[in-house]
C-alpha positions in Angstrom: 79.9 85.1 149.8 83.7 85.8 149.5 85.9 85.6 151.9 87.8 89.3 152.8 91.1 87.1 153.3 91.2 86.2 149.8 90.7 89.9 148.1 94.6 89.6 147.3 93.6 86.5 144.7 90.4 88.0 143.9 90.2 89.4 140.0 89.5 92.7 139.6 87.3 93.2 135.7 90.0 93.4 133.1 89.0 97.0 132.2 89.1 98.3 135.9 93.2 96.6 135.8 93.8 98.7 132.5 92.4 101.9 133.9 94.6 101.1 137.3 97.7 100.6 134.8 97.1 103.9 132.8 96.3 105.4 136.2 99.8 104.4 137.5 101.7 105.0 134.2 100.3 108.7 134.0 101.4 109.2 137.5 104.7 108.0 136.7 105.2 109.5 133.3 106.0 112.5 135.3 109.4 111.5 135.9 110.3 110.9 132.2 108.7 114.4 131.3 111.3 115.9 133.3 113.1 115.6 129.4 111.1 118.6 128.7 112.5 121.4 131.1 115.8 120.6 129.1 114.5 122.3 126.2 113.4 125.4 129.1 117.2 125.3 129.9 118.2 128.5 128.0 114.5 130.5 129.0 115.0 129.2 132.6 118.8 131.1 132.3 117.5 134.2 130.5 114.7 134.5 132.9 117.3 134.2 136.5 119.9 135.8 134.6 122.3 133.1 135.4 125.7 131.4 134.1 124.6 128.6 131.4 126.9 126.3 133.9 125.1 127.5 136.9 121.7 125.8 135.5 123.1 122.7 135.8 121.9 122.4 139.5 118.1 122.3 137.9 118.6 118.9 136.6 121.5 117.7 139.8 118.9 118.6 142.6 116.4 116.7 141.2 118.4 113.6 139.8 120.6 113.2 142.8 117.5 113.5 145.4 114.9 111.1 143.5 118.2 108.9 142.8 119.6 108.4 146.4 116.0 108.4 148.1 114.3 105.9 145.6 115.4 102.6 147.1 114.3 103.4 150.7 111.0 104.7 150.0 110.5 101.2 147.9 111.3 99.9 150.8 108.6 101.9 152.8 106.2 101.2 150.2 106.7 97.1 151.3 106.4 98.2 154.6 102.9 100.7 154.7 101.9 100.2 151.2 102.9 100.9 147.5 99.2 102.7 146.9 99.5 105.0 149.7 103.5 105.7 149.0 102.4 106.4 145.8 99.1 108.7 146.0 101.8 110.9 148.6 103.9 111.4 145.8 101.5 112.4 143.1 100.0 115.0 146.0 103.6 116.3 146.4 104.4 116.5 143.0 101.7 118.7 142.2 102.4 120.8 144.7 106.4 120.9 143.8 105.4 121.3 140.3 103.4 124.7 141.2 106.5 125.7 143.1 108.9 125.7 140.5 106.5 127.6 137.9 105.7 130.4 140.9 109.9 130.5 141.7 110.5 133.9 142.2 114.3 133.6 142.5 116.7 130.8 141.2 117.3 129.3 144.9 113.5 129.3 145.1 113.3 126.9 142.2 116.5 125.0 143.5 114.1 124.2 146.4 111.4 123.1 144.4 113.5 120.9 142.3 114.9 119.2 145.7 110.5 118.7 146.3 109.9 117.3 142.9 112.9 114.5 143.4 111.2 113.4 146.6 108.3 113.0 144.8 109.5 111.5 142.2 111.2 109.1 144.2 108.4 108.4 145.9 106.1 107.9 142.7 109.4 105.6 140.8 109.6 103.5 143.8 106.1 101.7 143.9 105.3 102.4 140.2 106.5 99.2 138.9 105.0 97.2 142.1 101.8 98.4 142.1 101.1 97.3 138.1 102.1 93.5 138.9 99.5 93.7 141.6 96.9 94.1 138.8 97.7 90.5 136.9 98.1 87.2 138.1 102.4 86.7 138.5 102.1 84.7 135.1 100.9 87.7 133.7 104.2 90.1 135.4 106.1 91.1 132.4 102.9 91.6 130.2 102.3 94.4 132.9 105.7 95.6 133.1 105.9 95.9 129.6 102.3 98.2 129.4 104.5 100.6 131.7 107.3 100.8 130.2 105.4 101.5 127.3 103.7 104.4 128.7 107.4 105.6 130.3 108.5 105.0 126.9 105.8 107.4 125.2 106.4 110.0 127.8 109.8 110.1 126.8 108.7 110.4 123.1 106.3 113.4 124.6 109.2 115.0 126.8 110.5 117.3 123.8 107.2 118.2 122.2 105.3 118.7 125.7 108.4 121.0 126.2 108.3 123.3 123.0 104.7 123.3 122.8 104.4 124.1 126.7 106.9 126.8 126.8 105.6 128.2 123.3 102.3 128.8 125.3 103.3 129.7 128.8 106.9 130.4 129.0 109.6 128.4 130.6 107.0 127.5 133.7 105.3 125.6 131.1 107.3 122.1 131.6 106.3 122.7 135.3 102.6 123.7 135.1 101.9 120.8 132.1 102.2 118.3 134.5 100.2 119.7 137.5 96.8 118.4 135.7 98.7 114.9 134.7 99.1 114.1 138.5 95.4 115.3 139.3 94.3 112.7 136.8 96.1 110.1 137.9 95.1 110.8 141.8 91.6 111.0 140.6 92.1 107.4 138.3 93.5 105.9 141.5 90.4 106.6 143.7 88.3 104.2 141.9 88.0 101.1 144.0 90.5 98.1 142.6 91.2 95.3 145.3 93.9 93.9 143.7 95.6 97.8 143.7 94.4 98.3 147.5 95.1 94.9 148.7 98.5 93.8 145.9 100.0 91.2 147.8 101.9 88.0 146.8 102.8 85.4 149.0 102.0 84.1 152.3 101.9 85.2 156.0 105.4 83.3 157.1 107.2 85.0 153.9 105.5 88.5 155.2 107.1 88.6 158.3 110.4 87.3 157.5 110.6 90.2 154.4 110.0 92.8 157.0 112.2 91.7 159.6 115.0 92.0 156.9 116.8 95.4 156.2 116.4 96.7 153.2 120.8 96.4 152.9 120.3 92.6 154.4 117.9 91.9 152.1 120.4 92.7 149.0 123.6 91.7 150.1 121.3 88.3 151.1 120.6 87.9 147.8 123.9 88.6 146.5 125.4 85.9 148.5 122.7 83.4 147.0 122.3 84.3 143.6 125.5 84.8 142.0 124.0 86.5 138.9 122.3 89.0 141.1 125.3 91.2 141.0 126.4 91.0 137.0 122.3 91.7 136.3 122.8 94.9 138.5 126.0 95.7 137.1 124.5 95.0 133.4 121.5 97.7 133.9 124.0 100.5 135.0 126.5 99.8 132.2 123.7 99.7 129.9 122.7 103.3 131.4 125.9 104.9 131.0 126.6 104.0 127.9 123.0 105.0 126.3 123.0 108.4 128.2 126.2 109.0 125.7 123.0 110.0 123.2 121.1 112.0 124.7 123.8 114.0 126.3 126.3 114.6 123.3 123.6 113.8 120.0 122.4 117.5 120.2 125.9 118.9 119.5 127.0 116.5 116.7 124.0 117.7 115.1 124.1 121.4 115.8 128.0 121.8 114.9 128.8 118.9 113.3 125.9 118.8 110.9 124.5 122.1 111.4 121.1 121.0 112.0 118.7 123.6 113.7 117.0 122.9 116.9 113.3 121.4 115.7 115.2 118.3 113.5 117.7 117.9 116.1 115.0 117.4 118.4 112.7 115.3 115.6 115.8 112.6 115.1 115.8 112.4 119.2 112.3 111.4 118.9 113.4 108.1 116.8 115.8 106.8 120.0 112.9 107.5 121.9 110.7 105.3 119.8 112.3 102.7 119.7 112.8 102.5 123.5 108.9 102.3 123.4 109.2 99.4 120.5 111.3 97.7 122.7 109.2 97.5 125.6 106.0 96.9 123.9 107.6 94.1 122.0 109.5 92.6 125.8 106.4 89.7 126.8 106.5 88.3 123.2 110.4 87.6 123.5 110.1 86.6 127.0 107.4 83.9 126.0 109.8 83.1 123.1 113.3 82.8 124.0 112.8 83.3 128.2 113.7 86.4 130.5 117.5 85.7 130.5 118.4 85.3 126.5 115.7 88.3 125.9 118.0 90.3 128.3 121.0 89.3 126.4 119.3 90.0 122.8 118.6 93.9 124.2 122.0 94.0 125.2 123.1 92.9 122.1 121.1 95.7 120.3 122.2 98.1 122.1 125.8 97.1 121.5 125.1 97.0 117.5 123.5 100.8 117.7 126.7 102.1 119.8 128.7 100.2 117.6 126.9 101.9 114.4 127.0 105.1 115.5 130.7 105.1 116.0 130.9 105.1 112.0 128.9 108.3 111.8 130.9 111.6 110.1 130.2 114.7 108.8 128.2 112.9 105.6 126.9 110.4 107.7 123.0 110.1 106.2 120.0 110.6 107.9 118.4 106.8 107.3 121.7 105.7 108.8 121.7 107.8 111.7 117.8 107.0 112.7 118.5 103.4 112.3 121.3 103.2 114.4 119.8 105.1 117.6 116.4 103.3 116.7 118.1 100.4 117.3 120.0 101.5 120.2 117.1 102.7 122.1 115.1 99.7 121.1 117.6 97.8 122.7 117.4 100.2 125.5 113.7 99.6 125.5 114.1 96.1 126.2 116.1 95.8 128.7 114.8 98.0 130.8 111.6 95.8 131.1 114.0 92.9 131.3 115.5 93.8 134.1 112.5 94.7 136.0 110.7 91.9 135.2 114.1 89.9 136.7 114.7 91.9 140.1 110.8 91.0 140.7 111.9 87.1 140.3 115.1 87.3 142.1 113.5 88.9 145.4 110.7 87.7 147.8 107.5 88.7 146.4 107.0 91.0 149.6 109.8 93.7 148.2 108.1 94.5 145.2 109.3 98.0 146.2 112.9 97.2 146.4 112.9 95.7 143.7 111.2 98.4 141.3 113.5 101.0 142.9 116.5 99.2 141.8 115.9 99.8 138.2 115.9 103.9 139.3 118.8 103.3 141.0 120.8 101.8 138.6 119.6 104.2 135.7 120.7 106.8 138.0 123.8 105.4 138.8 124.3 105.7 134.8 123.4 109.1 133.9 125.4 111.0 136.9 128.4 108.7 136.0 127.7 109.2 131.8 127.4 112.9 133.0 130.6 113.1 134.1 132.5 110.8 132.4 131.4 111.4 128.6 131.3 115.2 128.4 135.2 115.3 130.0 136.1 112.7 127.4 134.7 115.1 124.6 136.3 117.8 126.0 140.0 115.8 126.2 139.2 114.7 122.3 138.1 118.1 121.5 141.0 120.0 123.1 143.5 117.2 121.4 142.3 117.7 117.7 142.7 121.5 118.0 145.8 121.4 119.4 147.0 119.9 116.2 146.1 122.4 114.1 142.1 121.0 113.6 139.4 123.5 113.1 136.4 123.6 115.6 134.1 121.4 114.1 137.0 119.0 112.7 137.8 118.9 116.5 135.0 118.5 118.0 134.2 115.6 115.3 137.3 114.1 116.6 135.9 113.9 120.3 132.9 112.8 119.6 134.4 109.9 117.7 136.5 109.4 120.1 133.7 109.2 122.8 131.8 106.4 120.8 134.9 104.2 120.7 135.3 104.3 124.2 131.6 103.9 124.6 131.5 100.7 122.3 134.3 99.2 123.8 133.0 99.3 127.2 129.6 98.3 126.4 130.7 95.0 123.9 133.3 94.5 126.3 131.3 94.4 129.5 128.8 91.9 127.6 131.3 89.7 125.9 133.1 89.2 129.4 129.7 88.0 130.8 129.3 85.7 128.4 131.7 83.7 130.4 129.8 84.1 134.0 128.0 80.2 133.6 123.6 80.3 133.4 123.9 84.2 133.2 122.0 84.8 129.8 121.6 81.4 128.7 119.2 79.7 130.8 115.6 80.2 132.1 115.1 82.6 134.7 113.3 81.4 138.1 109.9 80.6 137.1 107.5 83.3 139.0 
């Protein structure tokens, strides 16, 4: 008869695991769905009769409050439990998902927005932890990579789930899609798995010293031990910024650049986000291969090349050139993503599984508010430039787009070519796990 001290090692059937991973991935496919209330932006204005700036604070209540909350409820989760931190935020996701679809007035759904970042913080930061709980710590980036891959198919979903959604129900449609996805996943989660109830990894003495540290001691700790800690963090939220330049800015290089309408625009968005989900599906194959550190340095290296490519676009570019170059991009992106998470797992105790998950959040927030800011005022300064002298319109907005990809390329190959010189960065094997 088995011992109840040794359910933490105890294998749970391989098809119970898989369901527990597609459990957690639906849950946490939520968060990359948000893509879709971007195509609700101009519905969501019509319908509160609102400024098209003033709808801006639909997508800053939400990032900034998932963003700047994710890291201590990771921390929680190490504390009371990933599977309990994590079945709270799928309960209070459905509930601020029916909120924002019932918003009688704008500030009403400003609320509601502020709800669904809690809970997306909530479901982000114990995501990651709670899927290398299922497979033996050999086994950690073969799980990472199967949710990455289902993040990386919800972001292929986002714009469709929006059109179609919104098509059928209006702009509340990107809010009440998802109310049934979390009421799967909560009902998924309540089948018994003892590695998901009881996901621990490491012993009593490393418990208690985890949980006696701060979640701030525990990082600048490892900062002052592991000097690669920093330029891995630093790598992830450059690698952020400069891929949020596509998403953000793609959709009007195409509409007044190109003069593409809304549906291809949308169709040749779909090919970044593909290859984000190539890139994680293909991350334990290249780990096995060339180890954690050289496949992080091959993603960045991808992601580089697409920037790079996509700084010779014009207003003849072609179409095969265009898909290749953000298909590369995003499979870069892709990568590294499950690189990187797969790396803050190795670098901290095994007991802050949550902390460590949260970081990649973090950081990826860290990149959009910054590319948010930083890319569209660099357009804008291009833009206002080329007319200036004499441009037209579309000349001068080519001109700051252009303008924007140089700067983008330079800072991404620049960042990665000066950390070729920090010594055992990307050329050695990672901590074995």
């Amino acid at each position: 008869m088995s011992n109840p001290n040794d359910l933490q090692s105890a294998k749970a059937p391989s098809l119970l695991n898989l369901l527990a991973v597609v459990a957690v991935g639906l849950g946490a496919s939520v968060g990359p769905l948000d893509f879709a209330v971007n195509v609700a932006f101009p519905a969501i204005s019509a319908a509160f009769q609102i400024q098209t700036q003033t709808i801006r604070w639909v997508a800053l209540c939400y990032v900034l409050t998932y963003g700047s909350l994710v890291l201590w409820f990771g921390a929680l989760g190490d504390r009371i439990g990933h599977l309990r931190v994590f079945r709270f935020g799928l309960v209070l996701g459905a509930i601020a998902f029916t909120l924002c679809a019932v918003s009688p007035f704008y500030s009403w759904l400003l609320v509601a927005r502020f709800l669904q970042g809690v809970s997306a913080a909530l479901i982000l930061s114990c995501g990651p932890a709670l899927v290398t709980f299922l497979y033996a710590e050999h086994e950690r980036t073969r799980a990472l990579s199967m949710y990455g891959s289902m993040a990386g198919l919800a972001t292929v979903a986002a714009p469709l789930v929006g059109g179609f959604s919104i098509a059928w129900m209006g702009w509340t449609g990107v809010y009440w899609i998802r109310v049934p996805i979390v009421l799967v996943a909560l009902a998924c989660l309540a089948l018994y798995n003892p590695r998901l109830q009881h996901g621990v990894h490491g012993t009593r003495d490393t418990i208690k010293k985890t949980e006696s540290l701060s979640t701030m001691r525990l990082l600048l700790n490892t900062l002052s031990s592991n000097s690669n800690f920093g330029w891995v963090n630093a790598s992830c939220v450059i690698i952020q910024l400069c891929s949020f330049s596509i998403p953000l800015i793609l959709p009007y290089y195409l509409i007044r650049v190109l003069h593409w309408g809304s549906a291809p625009s949308g169709t040749l968005l779909v090919a970044w986000a593909v290859g984000g989900l190539a890139g994680a599906a293909a991350t334990p194959t290249l780990v096995r291969r060339f180890g954690l550190n050289q496949t992080g340095f091959i993603a960045a290296c991808l992601c580089c090349l697409g920037l790079l490519a996509i700084c010779l676009w014009s207003s003849s570019v072609s179409v095969l050139f265009m898909v290749l170059s953000i298909a590369i991009q995003g499979t870069g992106l892709g990568l590294f993503q499950v690189v990187y998470s797969d790396w803050m797992m190795a670098d901290l105790p095994p007991q802050s599984r949550g902390v460590a998950g949260s970081l990649a959040v973090l950081t990826r927030m860290l990149g959009i508010v910054t590319g948010a800011v930083c890319w569209l005022w660099l357009v804008d300064h291009g833009e206002a430039n080329a007319l200036a002298a004499g441009k037209t319109p579309e000349a001068a907005f080519l001109a700051g787009y252009q303008q924007l990809h140089y700067v983008v390329a330079t800072v991404s190959i620049g960042f990665f070519a000066a950390s070729c010189f920090k010594r055992g960065l990307w050329f050695r094997t990672a901590p074995s796990p």
